[in-house]
PyMOL Python script that loads the backbone (N, CA, C, O; Angstrom):
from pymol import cmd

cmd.read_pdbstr("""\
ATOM      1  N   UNK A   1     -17.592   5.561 -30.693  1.00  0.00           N
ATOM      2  CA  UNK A   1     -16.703   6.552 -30.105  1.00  0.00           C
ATOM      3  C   UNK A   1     -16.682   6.344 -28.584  1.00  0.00           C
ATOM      4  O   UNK A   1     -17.735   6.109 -27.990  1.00  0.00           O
ATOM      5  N   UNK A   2     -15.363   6.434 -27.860  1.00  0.00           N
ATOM      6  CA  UNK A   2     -15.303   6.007 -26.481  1.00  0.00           C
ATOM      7  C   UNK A   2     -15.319   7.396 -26.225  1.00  0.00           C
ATOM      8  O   UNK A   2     -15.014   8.279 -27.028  1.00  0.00           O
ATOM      9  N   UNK A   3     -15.741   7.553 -24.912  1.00  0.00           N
ATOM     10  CA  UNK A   3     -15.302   8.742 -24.070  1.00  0.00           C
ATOM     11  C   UNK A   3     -14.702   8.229 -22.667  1.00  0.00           C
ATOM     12  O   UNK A   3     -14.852   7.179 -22.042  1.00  0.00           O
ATOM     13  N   UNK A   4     -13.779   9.685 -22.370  1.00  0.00           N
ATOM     14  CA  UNK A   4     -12.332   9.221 -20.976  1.00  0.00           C
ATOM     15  C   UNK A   4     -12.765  10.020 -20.530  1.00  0.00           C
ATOM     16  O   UNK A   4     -13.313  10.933 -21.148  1.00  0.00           O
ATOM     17  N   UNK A   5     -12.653   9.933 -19.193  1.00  0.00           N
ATOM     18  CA  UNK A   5     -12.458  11.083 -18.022  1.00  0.00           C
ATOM     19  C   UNK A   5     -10.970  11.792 -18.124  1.00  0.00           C
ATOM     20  O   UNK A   5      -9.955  11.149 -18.392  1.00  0.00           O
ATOM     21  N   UNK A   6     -10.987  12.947 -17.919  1.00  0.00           N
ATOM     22  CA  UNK A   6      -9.505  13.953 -18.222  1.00  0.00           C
ATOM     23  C   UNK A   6      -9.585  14.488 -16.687  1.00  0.00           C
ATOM     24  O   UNK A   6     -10.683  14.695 -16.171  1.00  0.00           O
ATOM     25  N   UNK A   7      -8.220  14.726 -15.897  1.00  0.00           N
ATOM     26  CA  UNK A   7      -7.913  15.309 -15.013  1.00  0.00           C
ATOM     27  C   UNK A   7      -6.856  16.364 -15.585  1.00  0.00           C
ATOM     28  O   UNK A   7      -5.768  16.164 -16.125  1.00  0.00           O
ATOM     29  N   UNK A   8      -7.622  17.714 -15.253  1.00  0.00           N
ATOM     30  CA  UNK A   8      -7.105  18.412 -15.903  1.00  0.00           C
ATOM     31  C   UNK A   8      -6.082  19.501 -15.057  1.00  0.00           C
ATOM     32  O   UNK A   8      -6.367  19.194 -13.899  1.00  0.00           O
ATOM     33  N   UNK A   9      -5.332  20.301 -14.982  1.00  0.00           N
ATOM     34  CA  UNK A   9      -4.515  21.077 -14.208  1.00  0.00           C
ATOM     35  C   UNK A   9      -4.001  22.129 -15.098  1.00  0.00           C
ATOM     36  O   UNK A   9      -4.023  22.176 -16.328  1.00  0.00           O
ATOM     37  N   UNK A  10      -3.433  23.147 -14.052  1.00  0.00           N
ATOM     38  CA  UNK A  10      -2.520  24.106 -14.985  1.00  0.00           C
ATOM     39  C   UNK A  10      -2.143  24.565 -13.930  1.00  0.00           C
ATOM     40  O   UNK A  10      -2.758  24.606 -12.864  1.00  0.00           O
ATOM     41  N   UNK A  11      -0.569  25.128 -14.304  1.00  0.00           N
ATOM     42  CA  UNK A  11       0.579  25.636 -13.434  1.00  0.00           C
ATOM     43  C   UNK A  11       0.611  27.119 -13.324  1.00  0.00           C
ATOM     44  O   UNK A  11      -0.137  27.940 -13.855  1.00  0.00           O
ATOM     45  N   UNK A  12       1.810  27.334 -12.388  1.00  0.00           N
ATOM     46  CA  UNK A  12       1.633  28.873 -12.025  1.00  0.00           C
ATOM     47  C   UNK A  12       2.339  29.483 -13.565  1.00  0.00           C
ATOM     48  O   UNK A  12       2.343  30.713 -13.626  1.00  0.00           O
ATOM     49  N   UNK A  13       2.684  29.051 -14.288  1.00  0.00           N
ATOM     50  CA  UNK A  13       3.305  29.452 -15.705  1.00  0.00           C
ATOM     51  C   UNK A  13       1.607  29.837 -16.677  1.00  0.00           C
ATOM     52  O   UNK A  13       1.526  30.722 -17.529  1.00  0.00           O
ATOM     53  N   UNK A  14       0.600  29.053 -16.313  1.00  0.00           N
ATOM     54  CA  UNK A  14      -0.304  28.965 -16.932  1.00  0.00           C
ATOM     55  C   UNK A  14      -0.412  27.946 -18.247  1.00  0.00           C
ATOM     56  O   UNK A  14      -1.306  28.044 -19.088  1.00  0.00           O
ATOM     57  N   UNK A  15       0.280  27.300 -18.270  1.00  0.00           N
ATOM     58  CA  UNK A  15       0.700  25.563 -18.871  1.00  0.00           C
ATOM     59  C   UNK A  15      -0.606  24.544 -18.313  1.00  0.00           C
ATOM     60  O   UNK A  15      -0.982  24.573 -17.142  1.00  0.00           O
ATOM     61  N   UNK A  16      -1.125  23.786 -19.203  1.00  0.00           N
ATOM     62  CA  UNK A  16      -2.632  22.741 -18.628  1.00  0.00           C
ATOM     63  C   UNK A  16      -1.666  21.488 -19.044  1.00  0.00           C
ATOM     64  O   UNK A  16      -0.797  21.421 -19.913  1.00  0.00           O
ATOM     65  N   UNK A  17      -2.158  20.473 -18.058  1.00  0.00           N
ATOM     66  CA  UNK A  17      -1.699  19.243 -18.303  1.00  0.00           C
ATOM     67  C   UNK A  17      -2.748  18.123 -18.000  1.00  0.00           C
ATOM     68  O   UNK A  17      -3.537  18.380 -17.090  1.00  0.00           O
ATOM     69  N   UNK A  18      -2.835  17.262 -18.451  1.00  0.00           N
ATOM     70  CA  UNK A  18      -3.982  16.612 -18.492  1.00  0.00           C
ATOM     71  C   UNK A  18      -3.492  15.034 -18.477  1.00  0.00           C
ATOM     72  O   UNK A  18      -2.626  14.492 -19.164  1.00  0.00           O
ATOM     73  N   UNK A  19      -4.282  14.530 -17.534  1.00  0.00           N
ATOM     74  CA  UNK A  19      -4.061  12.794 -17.287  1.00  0.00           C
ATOM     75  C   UNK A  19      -5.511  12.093 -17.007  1.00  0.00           C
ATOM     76  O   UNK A  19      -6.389  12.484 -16.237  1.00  0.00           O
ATOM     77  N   UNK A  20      -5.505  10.571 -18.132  1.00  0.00           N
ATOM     78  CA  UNK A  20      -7.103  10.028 -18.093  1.00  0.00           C
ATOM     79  C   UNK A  20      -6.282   9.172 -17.542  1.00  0.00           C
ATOM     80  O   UNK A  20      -5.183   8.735 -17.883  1.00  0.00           O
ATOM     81  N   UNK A  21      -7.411   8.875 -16.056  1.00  0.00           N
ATOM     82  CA  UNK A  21      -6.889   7.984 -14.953  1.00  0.00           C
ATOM     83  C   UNK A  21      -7.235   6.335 -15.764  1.00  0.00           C
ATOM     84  O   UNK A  21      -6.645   5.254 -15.788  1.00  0.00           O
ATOM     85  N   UNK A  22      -8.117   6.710 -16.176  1.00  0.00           N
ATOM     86  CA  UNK A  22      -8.690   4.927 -16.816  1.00  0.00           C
ATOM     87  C   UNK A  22      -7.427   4.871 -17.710  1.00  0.00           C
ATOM     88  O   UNK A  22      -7.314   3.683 -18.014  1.00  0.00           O
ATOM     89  N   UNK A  23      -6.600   5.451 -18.177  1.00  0.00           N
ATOM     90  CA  UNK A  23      -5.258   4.934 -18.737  1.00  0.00           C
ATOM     91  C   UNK A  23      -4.113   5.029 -18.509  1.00  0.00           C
ATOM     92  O   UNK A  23      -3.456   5.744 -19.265  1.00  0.00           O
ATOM     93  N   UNK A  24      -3.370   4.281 -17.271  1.00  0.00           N
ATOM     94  CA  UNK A  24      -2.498   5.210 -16.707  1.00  0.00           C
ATOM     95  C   UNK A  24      -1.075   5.000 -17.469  1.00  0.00           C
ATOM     96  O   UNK A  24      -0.503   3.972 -17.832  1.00  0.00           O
ATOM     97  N   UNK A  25      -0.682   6.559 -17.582  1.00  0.00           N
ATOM     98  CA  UNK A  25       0.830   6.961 -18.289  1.00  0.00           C
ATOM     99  C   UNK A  25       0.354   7.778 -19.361  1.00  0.00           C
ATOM    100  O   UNK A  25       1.215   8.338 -20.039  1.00  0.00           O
ATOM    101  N   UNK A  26      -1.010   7.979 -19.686  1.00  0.00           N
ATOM    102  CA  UNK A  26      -1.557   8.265 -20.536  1.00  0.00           C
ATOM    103  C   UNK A  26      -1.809   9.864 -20.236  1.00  0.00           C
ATOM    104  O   UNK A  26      -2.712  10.137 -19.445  1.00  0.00           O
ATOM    105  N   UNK A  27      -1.161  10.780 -20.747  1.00  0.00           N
ATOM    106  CA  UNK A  27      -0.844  12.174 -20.264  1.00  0.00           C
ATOM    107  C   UNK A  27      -0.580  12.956 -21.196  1.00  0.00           C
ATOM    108  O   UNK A  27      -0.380  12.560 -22.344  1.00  0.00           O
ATOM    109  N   UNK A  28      -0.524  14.700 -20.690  1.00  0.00           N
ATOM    110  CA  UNK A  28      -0.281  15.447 -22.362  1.00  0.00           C
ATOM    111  C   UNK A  28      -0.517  16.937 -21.194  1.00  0.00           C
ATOM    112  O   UNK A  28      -0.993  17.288 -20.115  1.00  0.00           O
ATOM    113  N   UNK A  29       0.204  17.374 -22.362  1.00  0.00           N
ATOM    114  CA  UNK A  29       0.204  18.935 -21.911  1.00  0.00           C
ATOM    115  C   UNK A  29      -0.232  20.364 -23.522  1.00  0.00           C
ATOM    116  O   UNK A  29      -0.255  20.259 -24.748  1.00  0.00           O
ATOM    117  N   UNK A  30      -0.406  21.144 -22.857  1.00  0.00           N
ATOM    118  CA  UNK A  30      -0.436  22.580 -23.863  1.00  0.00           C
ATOM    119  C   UNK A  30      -0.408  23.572 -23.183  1.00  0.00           C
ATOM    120  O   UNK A  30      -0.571  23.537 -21.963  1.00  0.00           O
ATOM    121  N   UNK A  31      -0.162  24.797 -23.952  1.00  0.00           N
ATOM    122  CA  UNK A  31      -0.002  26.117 -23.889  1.00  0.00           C
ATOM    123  C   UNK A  31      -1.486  26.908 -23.636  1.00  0.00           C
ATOM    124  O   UNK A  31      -1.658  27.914 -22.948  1.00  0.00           O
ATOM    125  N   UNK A  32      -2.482  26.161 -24.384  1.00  0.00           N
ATOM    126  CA  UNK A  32      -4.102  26.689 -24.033  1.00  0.00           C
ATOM    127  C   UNK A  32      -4.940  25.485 -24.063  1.00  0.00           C
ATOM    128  O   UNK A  32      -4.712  24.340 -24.455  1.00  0.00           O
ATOM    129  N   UNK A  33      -5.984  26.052 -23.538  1.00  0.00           N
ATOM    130  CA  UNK A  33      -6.983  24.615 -23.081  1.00  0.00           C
ATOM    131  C   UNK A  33      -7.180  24.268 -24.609  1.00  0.00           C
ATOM    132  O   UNK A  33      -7.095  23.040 -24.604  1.00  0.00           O
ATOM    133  N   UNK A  34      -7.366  24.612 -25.739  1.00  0.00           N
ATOM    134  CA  UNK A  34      -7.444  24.022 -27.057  1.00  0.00           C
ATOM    135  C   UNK A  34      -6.272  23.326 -27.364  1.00  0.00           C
ATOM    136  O   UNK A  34      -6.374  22.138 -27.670  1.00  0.00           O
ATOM    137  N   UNK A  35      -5.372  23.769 -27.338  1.00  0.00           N
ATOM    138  CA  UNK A  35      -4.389  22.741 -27.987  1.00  0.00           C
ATOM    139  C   UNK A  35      -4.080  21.550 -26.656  1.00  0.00           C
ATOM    140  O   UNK A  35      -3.544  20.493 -26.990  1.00  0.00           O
ATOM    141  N   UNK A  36      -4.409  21.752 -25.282  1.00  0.00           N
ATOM    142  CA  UNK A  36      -4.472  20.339 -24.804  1.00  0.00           C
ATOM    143  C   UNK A  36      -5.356  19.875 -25.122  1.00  0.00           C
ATOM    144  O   UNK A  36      -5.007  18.787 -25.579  1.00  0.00           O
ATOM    145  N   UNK A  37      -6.662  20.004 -25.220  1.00  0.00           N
ATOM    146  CA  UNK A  37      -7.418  19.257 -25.559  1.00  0.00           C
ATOM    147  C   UNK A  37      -7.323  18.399 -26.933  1.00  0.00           C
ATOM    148  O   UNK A  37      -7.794  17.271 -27.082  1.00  0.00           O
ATOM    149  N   UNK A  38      -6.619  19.153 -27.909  1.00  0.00           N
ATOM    150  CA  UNK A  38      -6.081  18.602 -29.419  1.00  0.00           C
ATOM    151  C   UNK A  38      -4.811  17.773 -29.010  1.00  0.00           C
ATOM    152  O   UNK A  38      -4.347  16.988 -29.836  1.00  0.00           O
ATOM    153  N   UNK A  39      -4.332  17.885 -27.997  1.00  0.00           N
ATOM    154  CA  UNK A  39      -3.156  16.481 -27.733  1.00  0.00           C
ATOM    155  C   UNK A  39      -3.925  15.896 -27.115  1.00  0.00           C
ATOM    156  O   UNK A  39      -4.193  14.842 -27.692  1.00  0.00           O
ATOM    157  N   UNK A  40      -4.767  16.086 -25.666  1.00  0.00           N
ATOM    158  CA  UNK A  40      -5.106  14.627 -25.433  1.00  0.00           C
ATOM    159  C   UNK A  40      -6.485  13.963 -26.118  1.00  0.00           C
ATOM    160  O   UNK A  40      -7.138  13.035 -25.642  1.00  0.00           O
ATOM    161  N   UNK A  41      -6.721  14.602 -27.217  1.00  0.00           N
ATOM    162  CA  UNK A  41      -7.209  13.089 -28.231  1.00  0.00           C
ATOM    163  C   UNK A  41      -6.232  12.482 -29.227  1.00  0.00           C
ATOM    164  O   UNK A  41      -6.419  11.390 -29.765  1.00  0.00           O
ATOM    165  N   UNK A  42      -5.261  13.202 -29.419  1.00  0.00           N
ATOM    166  CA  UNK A  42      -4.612  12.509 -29.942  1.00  0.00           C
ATOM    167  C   UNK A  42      -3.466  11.344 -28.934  1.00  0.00           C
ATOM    168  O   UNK A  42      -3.166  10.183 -29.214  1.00  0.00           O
ATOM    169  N   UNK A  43      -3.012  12.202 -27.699  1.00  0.00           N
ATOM    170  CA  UNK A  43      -2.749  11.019 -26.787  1.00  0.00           C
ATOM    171  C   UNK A  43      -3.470   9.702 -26.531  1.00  0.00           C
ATOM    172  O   UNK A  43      -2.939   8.592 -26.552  1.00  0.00           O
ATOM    173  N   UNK A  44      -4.741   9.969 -26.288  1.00  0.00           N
ATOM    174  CA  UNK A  44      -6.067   8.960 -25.855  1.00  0.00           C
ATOM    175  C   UNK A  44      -5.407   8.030 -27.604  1.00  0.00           C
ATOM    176  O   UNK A  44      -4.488   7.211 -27.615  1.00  0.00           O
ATOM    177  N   UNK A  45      -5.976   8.360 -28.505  1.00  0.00           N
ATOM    178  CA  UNK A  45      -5.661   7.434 -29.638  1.00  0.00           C
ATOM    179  C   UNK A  45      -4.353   6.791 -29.951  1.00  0.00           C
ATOM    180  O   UNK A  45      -4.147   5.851 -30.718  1.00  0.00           O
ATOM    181  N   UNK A  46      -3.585   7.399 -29.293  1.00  0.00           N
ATOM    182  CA  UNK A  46      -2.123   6.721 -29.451  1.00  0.00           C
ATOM    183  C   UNK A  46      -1.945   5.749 -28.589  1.00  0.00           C
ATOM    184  O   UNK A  46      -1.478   4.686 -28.997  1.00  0.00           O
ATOM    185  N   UNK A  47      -2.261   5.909 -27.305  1.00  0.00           N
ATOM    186  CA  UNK A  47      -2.522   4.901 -26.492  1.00  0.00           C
ATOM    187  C   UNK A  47      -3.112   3.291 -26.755  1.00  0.00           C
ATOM    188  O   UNK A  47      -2.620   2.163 -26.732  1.00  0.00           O
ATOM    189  N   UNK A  48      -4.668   3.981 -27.055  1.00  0.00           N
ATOM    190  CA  UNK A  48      -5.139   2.811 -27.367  1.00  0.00           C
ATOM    191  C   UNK A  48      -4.516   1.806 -28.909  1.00  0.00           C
ATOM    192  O   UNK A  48      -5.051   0.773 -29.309  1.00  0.00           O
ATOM    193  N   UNK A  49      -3.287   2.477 -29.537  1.00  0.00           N
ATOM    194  CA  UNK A  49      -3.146   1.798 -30.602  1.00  0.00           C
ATOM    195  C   UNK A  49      -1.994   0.953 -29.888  1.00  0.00           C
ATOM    196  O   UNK A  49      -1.537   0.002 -30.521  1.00  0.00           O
ATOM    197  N   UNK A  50      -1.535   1.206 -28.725  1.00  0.00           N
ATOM    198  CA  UNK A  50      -1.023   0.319 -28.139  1.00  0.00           C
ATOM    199  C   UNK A  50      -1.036  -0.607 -27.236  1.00  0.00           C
ATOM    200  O   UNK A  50      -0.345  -1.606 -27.039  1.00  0.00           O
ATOM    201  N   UNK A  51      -1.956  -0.115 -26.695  1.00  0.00           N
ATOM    202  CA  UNK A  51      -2.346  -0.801 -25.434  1.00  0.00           C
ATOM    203  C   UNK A  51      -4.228  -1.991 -25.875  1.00  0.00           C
ATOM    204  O   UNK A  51      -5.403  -1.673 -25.687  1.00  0.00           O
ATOM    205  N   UNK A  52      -3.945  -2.596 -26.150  1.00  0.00           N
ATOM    206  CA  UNK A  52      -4.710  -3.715 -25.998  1.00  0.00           C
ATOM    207  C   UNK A  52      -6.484  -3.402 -25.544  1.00  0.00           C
ATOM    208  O   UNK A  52      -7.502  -3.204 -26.207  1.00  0.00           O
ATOM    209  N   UNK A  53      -6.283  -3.458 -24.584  1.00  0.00           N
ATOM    210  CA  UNK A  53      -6.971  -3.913 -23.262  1.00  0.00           C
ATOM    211  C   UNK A  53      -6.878  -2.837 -22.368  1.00  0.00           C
ATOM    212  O   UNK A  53      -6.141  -3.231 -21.464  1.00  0.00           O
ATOM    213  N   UNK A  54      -7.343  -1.341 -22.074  1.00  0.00           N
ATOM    214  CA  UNK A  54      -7.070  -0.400 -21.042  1.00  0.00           C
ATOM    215  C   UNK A  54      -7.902  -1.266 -19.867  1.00  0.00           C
ATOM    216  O   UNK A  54      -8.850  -1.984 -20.186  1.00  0.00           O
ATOM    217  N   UNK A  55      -7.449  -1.124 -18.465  1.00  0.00           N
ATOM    218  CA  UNK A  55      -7.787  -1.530 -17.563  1.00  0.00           C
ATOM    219  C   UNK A  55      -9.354  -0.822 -17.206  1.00  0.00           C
ATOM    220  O   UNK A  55      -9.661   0.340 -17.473  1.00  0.00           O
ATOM    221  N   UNK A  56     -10.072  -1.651 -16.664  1.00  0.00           N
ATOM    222  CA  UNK A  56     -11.152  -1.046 -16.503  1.00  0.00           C
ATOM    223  C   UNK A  56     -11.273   0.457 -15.615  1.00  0.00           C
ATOM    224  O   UNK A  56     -10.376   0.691 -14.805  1.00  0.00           O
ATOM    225  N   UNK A  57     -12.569   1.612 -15.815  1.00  0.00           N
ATOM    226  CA  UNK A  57     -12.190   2.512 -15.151  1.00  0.00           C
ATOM    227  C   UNK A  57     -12.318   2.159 -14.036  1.00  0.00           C
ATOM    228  O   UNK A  57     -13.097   1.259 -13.721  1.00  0.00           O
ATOM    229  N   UNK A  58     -11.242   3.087 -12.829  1.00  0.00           N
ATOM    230  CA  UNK A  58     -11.362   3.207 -11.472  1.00  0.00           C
ATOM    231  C   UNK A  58     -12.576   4.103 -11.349  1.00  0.00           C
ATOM    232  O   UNK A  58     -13.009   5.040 -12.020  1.00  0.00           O
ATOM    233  N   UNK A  59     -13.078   3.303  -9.945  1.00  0.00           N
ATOM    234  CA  UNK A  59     -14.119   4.299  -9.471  1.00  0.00           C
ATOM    235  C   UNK A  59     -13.941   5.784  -8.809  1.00  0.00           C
ATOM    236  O   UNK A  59     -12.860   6.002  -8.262  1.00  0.00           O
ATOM    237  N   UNK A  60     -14.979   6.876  -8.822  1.00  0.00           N
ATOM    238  CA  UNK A  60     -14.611   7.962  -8.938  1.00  0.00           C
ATOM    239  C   UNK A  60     -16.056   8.125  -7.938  1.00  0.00           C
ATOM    240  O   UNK A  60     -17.140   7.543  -7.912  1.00  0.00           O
ATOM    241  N   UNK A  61     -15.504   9.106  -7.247  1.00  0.00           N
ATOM    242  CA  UNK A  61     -16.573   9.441  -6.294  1.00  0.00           C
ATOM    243  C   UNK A  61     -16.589  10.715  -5.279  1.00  0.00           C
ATOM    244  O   UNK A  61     -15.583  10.695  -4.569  1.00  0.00           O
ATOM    245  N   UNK A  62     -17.272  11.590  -5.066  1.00  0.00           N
ATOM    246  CA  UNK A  62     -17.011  12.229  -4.253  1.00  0.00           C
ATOM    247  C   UNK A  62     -17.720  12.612  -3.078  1.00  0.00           C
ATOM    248  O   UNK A  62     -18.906  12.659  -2.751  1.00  0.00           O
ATOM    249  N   UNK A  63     -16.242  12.961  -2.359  1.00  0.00           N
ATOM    250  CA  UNK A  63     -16.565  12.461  -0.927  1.00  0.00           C
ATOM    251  C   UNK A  63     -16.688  13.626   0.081  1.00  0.00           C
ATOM    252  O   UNK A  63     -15.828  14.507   0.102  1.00  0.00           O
ATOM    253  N   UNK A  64     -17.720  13.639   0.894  1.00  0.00           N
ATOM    254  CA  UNK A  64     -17.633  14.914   2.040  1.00  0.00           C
ATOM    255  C   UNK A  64     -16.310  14.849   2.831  1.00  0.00           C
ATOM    256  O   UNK A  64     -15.524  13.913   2.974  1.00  0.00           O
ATOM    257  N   UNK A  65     -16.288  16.145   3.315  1.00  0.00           N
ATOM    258  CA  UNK A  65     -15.017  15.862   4.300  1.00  0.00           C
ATOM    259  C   UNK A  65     -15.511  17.013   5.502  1.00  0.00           C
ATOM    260  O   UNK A  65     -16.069  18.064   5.187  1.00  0.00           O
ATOM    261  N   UNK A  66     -15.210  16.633   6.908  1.00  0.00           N
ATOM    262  CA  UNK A  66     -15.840  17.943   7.827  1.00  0.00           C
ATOM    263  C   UNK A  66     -17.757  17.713   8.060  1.00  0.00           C
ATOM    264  O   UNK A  66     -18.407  18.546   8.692  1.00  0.00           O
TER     265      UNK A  66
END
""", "prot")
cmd.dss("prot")
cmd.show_as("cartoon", "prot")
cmd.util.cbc("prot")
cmd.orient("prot")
């Protein structure tokens, strides 16, 4: 079983949308954090039934600022 990093968001509607940077185009939205989370595994798997080879992950880091 692989695991992705999810960048997750939600709008002033209260809508979550979610993008795994290690796959890019690779995106999904819902109405509650459960049902995004139930699209993006099913996004994540649709992906990879197409995509080959996902590019390796980008590095992730965080950074002071000030």
């Amino acid at each position: 079983m692989a695991e992705y990093y999810a960048v997750i968001d939600r709008d002033e509607d209260g809508q979550y949308f979610a993008y795994v940077p290690e796959l890019p185009g690779c995106q999904t939205c819902g109405e509650t954090m459960e049902e995004l989370l139930e699209n993006l595994e099913e996004a994540i798997g649709l992906y990879l039934e197409v995509v080959e080879h996902p590019r390796e992950f980008p590095n992730v880091r965080k950074v002071a600022v000030g």
